[in-house]
C-alpha positions, 0 to 999 in steps of 0.5 A: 415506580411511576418516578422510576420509569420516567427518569429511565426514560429521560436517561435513554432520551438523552442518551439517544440524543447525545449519541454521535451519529454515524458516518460513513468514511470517505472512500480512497480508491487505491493509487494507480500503478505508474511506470517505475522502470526509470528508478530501478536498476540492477545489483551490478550497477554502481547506483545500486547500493548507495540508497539513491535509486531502487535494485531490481533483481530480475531476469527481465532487468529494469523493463516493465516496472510499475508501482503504486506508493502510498504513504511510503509502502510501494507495491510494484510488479514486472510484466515478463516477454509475455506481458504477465504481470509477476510481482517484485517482493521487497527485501526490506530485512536486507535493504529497503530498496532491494525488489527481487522478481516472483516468477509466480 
């Protein structure tokens, strides 16, 4: 019995020993949103289905566009004529480009 114990204890010991030790992950704070009104035109716009610029459907246009891309998925919104922000959804089932404005 006494011979057990100690190879159980040696087993635990070393089990201790060779866990890995935890660590916290360093923290990434998320991506500024910048101004992204200068990419983004409007569906009528010959640039707007070739691919090389952003389409923003929207009754405020291009103005007051502002993104945060982060390993390629970018979260944008538009602030209205009161500067409230409303968030531009990508249609990427129709086109990757296509933003359209939520007026909620």
């Amino acid at each position: 019995m006494k011979r057990l114990l100690t190879v159980c204890a040696l087993v635990f010991g070393a089990g201790v020993a060779l866990a890995p030790t935890a660590s916290a992950q360093d923290y990434v704070p998320a991506p500024p949103f910048e101004s992204y009104s200068q990419y983004f035109v409007n569906p009528l716009q010959p640039e707007a289905w070739t691919g090389s610029k952003l389409v923003a459907v929207s009754p405020f246009g291009t103005d007051n566009i502002y993104c945060a891309a982060w390993h390629g998925m970018r979260d944008c919104y538009q602030l209205d004529a009161a500067q409230r922000q409303h968030d531009l959804v990508q249609i990427a089932a129709i086109s990757p480009t296509l933003y359209v404005y939520n007026p909620f």
